[in-house]
C-alpha positions in Angstrom: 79.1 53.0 -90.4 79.1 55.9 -88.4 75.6 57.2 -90.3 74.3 54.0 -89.1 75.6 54.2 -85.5 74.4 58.3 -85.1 70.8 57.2 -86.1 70.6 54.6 -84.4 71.4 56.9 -80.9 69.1 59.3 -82.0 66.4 57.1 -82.5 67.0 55.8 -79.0 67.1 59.2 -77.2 63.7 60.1 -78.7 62.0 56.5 -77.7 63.4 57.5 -73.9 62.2 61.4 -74.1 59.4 60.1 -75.0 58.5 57.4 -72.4 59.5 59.8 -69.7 57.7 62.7 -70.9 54.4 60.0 -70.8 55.3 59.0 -67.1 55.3 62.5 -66.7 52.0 63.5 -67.9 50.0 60.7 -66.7 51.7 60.2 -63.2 52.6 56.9 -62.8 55.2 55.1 -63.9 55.9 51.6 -65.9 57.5 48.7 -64.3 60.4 48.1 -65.3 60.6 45.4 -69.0 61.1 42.0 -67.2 64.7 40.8 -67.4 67.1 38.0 -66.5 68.5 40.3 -63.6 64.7 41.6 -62.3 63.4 38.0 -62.3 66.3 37.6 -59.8 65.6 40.7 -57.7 61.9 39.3 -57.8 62.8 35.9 -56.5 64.6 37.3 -53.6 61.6 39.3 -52.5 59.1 37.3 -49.8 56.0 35.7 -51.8 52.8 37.5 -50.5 51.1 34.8 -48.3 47.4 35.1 -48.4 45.4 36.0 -45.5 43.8 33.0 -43.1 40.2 32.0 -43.5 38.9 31.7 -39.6 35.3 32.4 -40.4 34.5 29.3 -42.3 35.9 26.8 -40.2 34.5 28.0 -37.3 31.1 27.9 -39.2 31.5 24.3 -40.0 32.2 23.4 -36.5 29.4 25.6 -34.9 27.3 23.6 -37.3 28.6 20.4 -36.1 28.2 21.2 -32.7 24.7 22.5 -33.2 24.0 19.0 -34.8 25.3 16.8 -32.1 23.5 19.4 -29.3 20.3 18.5 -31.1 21.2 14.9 -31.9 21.6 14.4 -28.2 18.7 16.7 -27.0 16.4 14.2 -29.3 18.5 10.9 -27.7 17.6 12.7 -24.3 13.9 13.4 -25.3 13.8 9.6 -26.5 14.5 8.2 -22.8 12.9 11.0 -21.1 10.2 9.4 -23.7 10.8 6.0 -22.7 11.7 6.4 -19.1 7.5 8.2 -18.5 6.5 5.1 -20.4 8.3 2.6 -18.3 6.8 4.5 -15.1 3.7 4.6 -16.5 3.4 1.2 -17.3 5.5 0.3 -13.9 2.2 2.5 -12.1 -0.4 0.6 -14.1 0.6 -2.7 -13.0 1.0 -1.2 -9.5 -2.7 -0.5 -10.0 -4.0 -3.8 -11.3 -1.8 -5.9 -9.2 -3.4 -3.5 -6.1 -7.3 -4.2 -7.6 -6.8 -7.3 -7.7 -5.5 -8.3 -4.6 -8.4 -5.7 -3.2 -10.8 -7.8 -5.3 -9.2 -11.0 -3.7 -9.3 -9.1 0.0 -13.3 -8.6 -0.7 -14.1 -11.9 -1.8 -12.4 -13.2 1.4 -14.3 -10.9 3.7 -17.0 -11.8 1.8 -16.8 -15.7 2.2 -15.7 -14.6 5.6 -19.5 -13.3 6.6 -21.3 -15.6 4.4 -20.1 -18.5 6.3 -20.4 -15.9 9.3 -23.8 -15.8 8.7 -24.6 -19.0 7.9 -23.1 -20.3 11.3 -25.3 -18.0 13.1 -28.4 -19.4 11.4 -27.1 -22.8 12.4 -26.9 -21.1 16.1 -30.1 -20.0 15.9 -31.7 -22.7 15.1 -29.6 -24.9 17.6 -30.4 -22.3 20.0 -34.6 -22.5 19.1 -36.6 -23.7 22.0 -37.9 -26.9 22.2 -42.1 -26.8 22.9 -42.8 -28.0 26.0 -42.5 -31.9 27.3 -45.6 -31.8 29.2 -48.4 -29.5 30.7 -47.0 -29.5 34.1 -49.8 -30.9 36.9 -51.7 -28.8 38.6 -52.0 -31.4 41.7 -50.5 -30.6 45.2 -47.1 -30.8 45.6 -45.2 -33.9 45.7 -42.8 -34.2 48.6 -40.3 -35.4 46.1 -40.1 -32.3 44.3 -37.9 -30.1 46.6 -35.4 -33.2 46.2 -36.1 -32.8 42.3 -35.8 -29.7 41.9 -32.2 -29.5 43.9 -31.0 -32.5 41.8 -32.2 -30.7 39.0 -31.0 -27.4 39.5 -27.5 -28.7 40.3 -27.2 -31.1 37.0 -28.2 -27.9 35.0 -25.3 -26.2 36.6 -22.4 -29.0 36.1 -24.0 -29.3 32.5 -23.2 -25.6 31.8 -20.0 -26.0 33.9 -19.0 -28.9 31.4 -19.9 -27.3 27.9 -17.3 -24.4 28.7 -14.8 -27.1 29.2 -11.9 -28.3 26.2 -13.4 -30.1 23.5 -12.2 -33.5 24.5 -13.2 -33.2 28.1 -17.0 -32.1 27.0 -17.2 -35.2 25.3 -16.1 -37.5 27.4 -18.7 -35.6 30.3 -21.3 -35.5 27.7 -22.9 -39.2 28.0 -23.3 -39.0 31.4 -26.0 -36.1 31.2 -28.2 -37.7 28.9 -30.4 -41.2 28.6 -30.7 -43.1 25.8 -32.9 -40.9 23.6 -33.0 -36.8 23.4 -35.3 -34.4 22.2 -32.6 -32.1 21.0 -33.8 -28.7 19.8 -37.0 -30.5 18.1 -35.4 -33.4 17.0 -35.2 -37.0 18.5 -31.7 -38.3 18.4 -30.0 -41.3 19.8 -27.1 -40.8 22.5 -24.7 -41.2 19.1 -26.6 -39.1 17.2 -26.8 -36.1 19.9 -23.1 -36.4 20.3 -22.2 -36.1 16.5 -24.0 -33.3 17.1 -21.9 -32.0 20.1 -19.3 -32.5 18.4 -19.7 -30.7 14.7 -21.0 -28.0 17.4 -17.5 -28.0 19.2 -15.2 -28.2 16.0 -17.1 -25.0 15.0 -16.3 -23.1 18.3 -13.4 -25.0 20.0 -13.1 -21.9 22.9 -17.0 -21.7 24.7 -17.4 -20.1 27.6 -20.8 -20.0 29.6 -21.5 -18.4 33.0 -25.1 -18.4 34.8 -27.3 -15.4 35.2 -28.1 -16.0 39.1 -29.9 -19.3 40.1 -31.7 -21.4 37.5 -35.9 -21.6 37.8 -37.2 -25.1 38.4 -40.9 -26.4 37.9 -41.5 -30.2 38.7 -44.0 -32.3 37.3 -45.0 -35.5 39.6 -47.2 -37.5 37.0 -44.3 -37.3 34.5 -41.2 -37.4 36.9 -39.5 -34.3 35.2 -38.4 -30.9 36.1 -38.2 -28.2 33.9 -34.9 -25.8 34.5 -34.4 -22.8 33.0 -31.1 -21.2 33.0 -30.3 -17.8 32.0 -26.5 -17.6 30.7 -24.0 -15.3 29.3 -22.4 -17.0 26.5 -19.1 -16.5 24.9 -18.1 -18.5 21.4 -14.6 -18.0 19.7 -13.2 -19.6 16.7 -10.0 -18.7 16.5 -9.2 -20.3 12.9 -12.0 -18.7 11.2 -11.5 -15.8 13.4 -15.2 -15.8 14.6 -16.8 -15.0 17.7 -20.3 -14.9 19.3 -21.4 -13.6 22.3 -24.6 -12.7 24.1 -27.1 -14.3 26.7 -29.2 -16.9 26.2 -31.4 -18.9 28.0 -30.9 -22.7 28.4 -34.3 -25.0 28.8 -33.6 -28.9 29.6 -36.1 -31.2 30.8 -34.5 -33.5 33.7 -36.2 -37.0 34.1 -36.0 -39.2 37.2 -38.4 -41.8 35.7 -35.4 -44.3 36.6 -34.1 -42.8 39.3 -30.9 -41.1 38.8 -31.4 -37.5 37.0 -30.7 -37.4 33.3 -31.7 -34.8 30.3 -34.5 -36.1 28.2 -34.9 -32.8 26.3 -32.4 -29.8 25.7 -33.4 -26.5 23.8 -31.8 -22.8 23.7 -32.2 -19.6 22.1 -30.5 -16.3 22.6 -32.2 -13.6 24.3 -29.3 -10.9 23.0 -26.2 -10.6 21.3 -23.2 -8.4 22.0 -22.5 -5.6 19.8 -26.3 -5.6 18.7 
């Protein structure tokens, strides 16, 4: 038995001199065999905790951000996008709707000096001087003439006096100038006729005006019982509604009978020696 035990020591003490004498040689030195006791000591020691990863995280949300920045950079560019259309569009109906009322402004003027024009011509031709009645006589003078031609002279006058009066009041005056036919600017018209006439004349210039140049020129004709009166006028013409006006000076030529006695206008012509502004 205590063979046994003696062998069993030494064999022990050599495995130790060993192990130490290989710690020894190669510098280092084994951990201790594991045991019931170690895992204990192990246990009580703090577990190692590994180190925090910051960098990826901060990756993902730099990422992140990145994507929303552009997301909203490309929502931005959209209504920047949509906002130049809209005042784009917003300007070209500003233009078309400013052509066309232009386009509307032009044909307006333009209808404006047609009938402009066209109610000159009618002027004109109103205004065109009647040929002459009569050759006037060469004979001596008739006593009656002087009386004539201050009658005459006088009628011309009130006749000018009454054209520049209100529309209704130059009708109701215009009868009594006249007999019962007129040669009216080349034309022979009844008394109704001549005042249709007067007034489609009046409607088109409701505000006349007329003031004599001086004293009318009188030439009397015994054989036909007529004077001839020239008056030279300044004229003014308004229509306010159609926001016309015509002025000028014309001359007025009316042929004054007093083959029945009382003084009345057998023939009426005008034209206009100038206009204002021409």
């Amino acid at each position: 038995m205590r063979p046994v035990l003696f062998l069993t020591f030494l064999l022990s003490s050599a495995c130790a001199t060993g192990a130490a004498l290989a710690q020894q040689g190669s510098n280092w030195v084994d951990p201790p065999a594991k045991s019931g006791a170690s895992g204990g000591s192990e246990r009580a020691k703090p577990a190692t905790k590994a180190p925090p990863r910051f960098e990826a995280e901060p990756e993902a949300a730099s990422r992140a951000h990145r994507a929303a920045a552009a997301s909203a950079a490309r929502r931005e560019s959209r209504r920047q996008d949509q906002a130049r259309q809209e005042s784009a569009r917003q300007e070209h109906a500003r233009q078309d709707r400013s052509r066309a009322a232009e386009m509307r402004r032009a044909r307006r003027a333009a209808i404006r000096e047609r009938a402009r024009a066209e109610n000159d011509a009618n002027l004109a031709r109103a205004e065109r001087p009647a040929p002459p009645p009569a050759r006037m006589s060469q004979a001596e003078p008739d006593p009656r003439f002087s009386d004539w031609a201050v009658t005459a002279r006088r009628l011309s006058l009130d006749y000018l006096d009454s054209v520049s009066a209100p529309n209704g009041a130059a009708l109701a005056a215009a009868p009594r100038f006249y007999g019962g036919s007129v040669r009216f600017h080349g034309r022979t018209l009844s008394i109704g006729a001549l005042m249709a006439e007067k007034r489609n004349f009046m409607r088109r210039w409701p505000e006349r005006h007329y003031e004599p140049q001086g004293e009318p020129r009188v030439a009397c004709d015994g054989a036909s019982a007529t004077c001839l009166v020239r008056v030279v006028h300044d004229f003014t013409a308004v229509s306010p509604a159609r926001g016309a006006r015509s002025q000028g000076v014309a001359e007025l030529t009316l042929t004054v009978s007093f083959a029945n006695g009382a003084p009345v206008i057998v023939s009426e012509a005008s034209r206009v020696l100038s206009r204002a502004g021409a």
